[in-house]
C-alpha positions as CSV (number, residue, x, y, z in Angstrom):
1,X,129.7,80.5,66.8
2,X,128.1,77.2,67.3
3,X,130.6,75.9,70.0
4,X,130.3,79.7,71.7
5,X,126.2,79.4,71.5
6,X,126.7,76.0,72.9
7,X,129.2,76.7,76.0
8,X,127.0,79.3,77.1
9,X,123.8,76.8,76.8
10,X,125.8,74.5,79.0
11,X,126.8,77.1,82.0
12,X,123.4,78.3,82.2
13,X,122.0,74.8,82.6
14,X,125.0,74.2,85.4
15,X,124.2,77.4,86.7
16,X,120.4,76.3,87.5
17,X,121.2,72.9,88.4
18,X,124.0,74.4,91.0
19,X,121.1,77.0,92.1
20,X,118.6,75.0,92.7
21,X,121.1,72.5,94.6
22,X,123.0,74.9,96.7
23,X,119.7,76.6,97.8
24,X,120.1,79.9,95.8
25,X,116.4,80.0,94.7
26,X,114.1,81.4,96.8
27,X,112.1,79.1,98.6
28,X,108.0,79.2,97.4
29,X,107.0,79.2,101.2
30,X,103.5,79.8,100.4
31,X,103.3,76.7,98.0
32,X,105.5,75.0,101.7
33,X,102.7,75.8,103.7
34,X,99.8,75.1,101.2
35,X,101.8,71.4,100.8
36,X,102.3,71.3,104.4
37,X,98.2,71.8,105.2
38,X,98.4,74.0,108.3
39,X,100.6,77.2,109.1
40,X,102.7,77.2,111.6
41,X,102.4,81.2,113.8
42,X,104.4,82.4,116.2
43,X,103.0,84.4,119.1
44,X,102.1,85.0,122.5
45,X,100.0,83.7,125.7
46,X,100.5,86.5,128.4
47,X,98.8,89.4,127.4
48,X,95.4,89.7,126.8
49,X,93.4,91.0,124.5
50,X,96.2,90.3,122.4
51,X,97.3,86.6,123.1
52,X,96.2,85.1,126.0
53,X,95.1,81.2,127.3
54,X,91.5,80.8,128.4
55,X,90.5,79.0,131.2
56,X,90.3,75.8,129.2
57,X,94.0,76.3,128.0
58,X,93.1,77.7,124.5
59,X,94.5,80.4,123.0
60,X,92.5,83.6,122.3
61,X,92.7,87.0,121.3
62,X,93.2,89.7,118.6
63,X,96.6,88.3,117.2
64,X,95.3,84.7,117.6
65,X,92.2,85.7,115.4
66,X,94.4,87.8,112.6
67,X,96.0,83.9,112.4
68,X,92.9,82.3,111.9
69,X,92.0,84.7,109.3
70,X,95.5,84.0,107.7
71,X,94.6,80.2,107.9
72,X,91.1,80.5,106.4
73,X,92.3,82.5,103.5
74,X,95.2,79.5,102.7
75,X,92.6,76.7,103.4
76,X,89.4,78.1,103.9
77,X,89.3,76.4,107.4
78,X,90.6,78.9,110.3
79,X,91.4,76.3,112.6
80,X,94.4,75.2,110.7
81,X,96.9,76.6,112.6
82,X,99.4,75.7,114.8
83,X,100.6,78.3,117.1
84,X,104.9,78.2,118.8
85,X,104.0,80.4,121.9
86,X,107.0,82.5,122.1
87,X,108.8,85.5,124.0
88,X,109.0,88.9,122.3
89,X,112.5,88.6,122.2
90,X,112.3,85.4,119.8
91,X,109.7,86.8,117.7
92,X,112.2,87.9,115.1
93,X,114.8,84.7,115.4
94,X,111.9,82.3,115.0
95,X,111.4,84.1,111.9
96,X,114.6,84.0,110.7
97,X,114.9,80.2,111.5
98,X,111.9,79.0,109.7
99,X,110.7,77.7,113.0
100,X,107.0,80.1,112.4
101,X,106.1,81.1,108.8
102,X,105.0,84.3,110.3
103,X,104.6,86.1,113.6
104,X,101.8,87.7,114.8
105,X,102.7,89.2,118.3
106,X,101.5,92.7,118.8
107,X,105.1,93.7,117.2
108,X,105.5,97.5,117.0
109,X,106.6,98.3,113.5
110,X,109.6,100.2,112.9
111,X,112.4,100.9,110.6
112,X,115.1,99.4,112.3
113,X,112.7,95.8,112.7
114,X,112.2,96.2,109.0
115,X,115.6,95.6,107.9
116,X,115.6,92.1,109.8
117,X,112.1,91.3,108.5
118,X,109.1,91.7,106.1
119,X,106.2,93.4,107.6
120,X,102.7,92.7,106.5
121,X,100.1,96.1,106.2
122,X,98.9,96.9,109.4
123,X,96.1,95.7,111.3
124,X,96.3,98.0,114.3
125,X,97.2,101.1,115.1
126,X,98.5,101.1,119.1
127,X,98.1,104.0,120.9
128,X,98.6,105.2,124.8
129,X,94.7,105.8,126.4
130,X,93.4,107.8,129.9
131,X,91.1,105.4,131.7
132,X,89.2,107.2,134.6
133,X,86.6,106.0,137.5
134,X,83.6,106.6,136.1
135,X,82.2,108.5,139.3
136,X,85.7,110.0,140.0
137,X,86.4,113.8,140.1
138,X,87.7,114.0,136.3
139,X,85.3,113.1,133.5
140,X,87.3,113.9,130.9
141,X,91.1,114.5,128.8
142,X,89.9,118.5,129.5
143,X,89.4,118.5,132.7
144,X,92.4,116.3,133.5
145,X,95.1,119.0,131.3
146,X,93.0,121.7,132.8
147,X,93.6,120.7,136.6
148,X,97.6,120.7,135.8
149,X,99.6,119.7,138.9
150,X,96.5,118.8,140.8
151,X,96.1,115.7,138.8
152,X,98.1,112.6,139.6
153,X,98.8,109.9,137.0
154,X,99.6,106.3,137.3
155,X,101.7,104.6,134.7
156,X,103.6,101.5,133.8
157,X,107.3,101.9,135.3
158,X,109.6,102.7,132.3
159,X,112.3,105.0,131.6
160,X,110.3,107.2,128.9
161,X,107.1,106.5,131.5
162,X,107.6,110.5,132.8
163,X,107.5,112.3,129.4
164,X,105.1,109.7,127.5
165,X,102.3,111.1,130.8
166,X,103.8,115.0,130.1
167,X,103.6,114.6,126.8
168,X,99.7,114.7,127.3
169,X,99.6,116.0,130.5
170,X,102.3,118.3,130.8
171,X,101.5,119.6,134.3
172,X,100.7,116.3,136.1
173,X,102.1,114.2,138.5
174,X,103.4,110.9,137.5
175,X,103.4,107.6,139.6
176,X,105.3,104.8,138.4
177,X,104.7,101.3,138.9
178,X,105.9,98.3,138.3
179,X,103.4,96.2,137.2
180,X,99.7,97.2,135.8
181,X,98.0,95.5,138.1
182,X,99.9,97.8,140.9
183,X,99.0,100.5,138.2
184,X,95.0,100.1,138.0
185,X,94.8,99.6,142.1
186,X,96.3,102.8,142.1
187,X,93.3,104.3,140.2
188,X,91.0,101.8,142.0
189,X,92.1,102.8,145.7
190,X,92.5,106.8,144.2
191,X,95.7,107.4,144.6
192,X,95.8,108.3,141.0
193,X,93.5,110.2,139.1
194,X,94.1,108.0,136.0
195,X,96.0,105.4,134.7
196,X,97.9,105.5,131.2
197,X,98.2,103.2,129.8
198,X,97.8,101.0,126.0
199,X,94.4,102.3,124.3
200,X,94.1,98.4,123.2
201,X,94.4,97.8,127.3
202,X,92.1,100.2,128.3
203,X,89.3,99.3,125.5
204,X,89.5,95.8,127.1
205,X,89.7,96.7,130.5
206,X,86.6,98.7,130.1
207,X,84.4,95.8,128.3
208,X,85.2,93.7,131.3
209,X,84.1,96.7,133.5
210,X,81.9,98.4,131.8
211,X,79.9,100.1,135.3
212,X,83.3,101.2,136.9
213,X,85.2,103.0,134.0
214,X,85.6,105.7,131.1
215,X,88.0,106.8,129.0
216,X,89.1,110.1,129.2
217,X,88.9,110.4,125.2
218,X,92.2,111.0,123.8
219,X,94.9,109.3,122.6
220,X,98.4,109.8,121.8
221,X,101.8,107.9,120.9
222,X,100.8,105.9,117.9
223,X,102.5,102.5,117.3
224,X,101.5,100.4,114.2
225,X,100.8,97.0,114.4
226,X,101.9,94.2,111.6
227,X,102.3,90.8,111.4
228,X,105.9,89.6,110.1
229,X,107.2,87.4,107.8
230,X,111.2,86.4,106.7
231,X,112.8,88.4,104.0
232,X,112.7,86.9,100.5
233,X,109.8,85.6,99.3
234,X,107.3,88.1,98.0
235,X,105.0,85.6,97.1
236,X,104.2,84.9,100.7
237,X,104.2,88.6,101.8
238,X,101.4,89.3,99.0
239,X,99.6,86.4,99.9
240,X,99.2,87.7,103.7
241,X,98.9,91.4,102.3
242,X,95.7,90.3,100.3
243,X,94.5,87.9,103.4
244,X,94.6,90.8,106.0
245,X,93.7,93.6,103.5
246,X,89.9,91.8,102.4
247,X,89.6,91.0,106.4
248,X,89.6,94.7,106.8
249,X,88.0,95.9,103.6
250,X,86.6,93.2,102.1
251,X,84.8,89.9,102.0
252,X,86.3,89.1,105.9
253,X,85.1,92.1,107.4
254,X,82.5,90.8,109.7
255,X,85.2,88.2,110.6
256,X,87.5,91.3,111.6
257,X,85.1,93.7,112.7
258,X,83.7,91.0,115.1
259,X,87.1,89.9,116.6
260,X,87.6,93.8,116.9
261,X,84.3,94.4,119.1
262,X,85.3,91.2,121.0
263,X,88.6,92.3,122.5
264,X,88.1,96.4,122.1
265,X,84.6,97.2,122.6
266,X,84.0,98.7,118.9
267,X,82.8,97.7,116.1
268,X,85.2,99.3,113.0
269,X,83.2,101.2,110.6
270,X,82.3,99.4,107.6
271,X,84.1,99.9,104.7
272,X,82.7,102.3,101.9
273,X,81.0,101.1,98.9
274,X,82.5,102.4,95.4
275,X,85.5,104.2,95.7
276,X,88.0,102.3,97.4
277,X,89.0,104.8,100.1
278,X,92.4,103.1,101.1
279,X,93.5,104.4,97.5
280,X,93.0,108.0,98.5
């Protein structure tokens, strides 16, 4: 019994020796950045109000402040961040690589992405907008469905771009093109009787003209928003959870709800005292 009790002692301790050795245990990549004393964030620099250089070569906007808010929580100093500018099609790889611990990139959430990474809770919900002149013919999402065919819609060239306009508009005319600047002259010039186009593009577009246009006041095609980490390490998912979840609920909330007026015009409504309403 002894020499059993004693052979089975012994592969257990080889077993953790050989685990720890060959890599089997999870790495603690919260405890890695804590050690490390900055985190390392992948994202963007070309598309504002999400991630975009100012003038003075910094990076700003909404996903650049969700990492600062990530940083403060780790160190309670928000400018400990270093940011790998990246394309949308590396925002998953660099992931997977350890070359970001997370990425924070206006990435769309869906099931298929979720098999390949960890996705934190949200901290946007996306959504396609109506942005009109604000002395042009149509003052509102009811007077634009009720014109039908007579209305003429400028969108982003894609190959859904038709049905995503029908789908709110089913009568109207649809104008692609292939860029959003082309897209907005198109309102501008009024060739188009509005533009569709991001809700979180139209917010911004509208706070840096705020005399020239509306929005028609409906929304439609929801997208959530998430940061992402690598698979494995719950630690490090919680950790960002609880970061995100108290910058939209909690003790951060005029840090989020001021970086939300910033980029989209609105402040957020506060969150309720008592009850915690996220639970209902």
């Amino acid at each position: 019994m002894r020499i059993v009790t004693r052979t089975l002692l012994s592969v257990s301790a080889a077993a953790l020796l050989l685990g720890t050795a060959g890599g089997a245990v999870a790495a603690d990549k919260l405890q890695e950045v804590l050690s490390r004393g900055k985190l390392i964030v992948g994202t963007g620099s070309t598309n504002p109000p999400w991630h975009f250089k100012t003038e003075q070569g910094d990076l700003a906007g909404f996903d650049i402040d969700m990492a600062k808010i990530i940083a403060k929580g780790l160190f309670n100093d928000p400018s400990k961040v270093e940011f790998v500018v990246q394309s949308s099609d590396a925002r998953i790889p660099n992931l997977t690589t350890d070359k970001v611990d997370i990425t924070c990139q206006f990435i769309t959430v869906t099931a298929a992405r979720a098999q390949q990474v960890n996705f934190t809770i949200p901290y946007y919900r996306e959504g396609v907008g109506l942005l009109l002149m604000k002395d042009g013919k149509y003052k509102s999402y009811d007077e634009l469905k009720a014109a039908g065919s007579g209305v003429t819609v400028s969108v982003l060239q894609n190959v859904y771009a038709e049905d995503m306009v029908h789908a709110a508009l089913p009568g109207a005319a649809v104008d692609q093109y292939e860029s959003t600047d082309l897209m907005y002259e198109a309102l501008n010039s009024g060739r188009a009787d509005a533009a569709a186009t991001d809700m979180s593009s139209l917010r911004w577009f509208m706070k840096q003209n705020p005399d020239r246009y509306v929005d028609a006041g409906y929304g439609w095609n929801p997208q959530t928003y998430a940061c992402a980490v690598k698979k494995g390490d719950q630690d490090w998912l919680n950790f960002v959870n609880t970061a995100l979840h108290e910058a939209m609920t909690g003790v951060e909330f005029d840090t989020y709800a001021a970086s939300f007026e910033q980029w989209f015009g609105q402040r957020p409504p506060a969150p309720a005292i008592g009850f915690p309403t996220e639970m209902r």
